[in-house]
N, C-alpha and C positions, 0 to 999 in steps of 0.2 A: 781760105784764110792762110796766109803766109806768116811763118816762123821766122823771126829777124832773130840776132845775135844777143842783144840784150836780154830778149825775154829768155835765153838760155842762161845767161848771165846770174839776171834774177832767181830764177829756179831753183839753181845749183847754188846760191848763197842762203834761199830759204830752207834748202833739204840739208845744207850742211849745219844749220844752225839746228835742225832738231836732232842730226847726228850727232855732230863732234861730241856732245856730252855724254853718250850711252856708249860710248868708245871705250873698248877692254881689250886684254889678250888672253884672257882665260877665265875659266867659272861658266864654262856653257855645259852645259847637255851637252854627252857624248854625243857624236854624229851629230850635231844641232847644225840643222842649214845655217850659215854665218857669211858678210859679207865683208871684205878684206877693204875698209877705207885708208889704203897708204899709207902713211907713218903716224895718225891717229889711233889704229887699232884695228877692234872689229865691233861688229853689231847684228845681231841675229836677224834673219830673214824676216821674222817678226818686226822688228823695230824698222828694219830698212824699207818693207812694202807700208809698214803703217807712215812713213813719211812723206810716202809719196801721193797718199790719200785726197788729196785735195788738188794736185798736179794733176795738168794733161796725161794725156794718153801717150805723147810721146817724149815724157818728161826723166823715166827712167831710164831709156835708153840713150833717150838725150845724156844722162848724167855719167853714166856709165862712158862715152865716150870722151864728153868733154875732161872728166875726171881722170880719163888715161890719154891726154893731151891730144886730141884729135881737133883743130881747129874750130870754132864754132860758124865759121862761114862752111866747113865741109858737114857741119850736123846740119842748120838749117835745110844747105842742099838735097842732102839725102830724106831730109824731113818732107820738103815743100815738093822732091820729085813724085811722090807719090803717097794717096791717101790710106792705104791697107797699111803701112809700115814695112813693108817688104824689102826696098832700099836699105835701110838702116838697121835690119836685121841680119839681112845682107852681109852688110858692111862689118857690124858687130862679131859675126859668124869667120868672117875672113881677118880681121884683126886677131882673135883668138886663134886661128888657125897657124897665123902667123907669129904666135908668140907675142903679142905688143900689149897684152893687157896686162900689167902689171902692179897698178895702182889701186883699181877696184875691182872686185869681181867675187863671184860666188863659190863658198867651196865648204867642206863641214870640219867642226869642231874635232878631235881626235878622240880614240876611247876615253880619253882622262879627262874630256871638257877642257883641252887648250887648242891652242893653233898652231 
């Protein structure tokens, strides 16, 4: 089965519609795992894997790239080059490595419950 651009399209408008609402900058648990959506906020790791619940398997990773501008013809690619996810973790691992994730990503709450 092949991953086209839309169906990333899709995804990422359905995972941001159960996000953007639960969007804060503080009031978490100390050290609370928290996920940084860009200039909306954040949303605890809790709320971010329960959105992805009903998404594919390669729907989070997919998000996480397309959300930090990585073209959706380059997710697809690394999607459809291989079934384990390897590529696109890959991919994921040397973007962070590189500095370029800047829009989403995982990171925790501070002693005082902010970010």
């Amino acid at each position: 089965m092949k991953i086209y651009a839309d169906e990333i399209k899709a995804m990422v408008e359905r995972v941001d519609a159960k996000l953007a609402p639960l969007c804060d900058y503080g009031g978490f648990k100390p050290y609370e795992g928290i996920y940084r959506l860009g200039d909306w906020g954040y949303v605890t790791e809790t709320e971010y894997n329960k959105a992805f619940e009903s998404e594919a398997g390669w729907a989070q990773d997919a998000y996480i790239l397309d959300s930090n501008g990585v073209s959706r013809a380059t997710i697809c690619h690394l999607i459809n080059e291989d079934d384990d996810g390897k590529a696109i973790s890959d991919y994921i691992n040397e973007c962070f490595d590189n500095d370029q994730m800047d829009n989403v990503f995982y990171t925790e709450a501070t002693e005082d419950g902010e970010c």
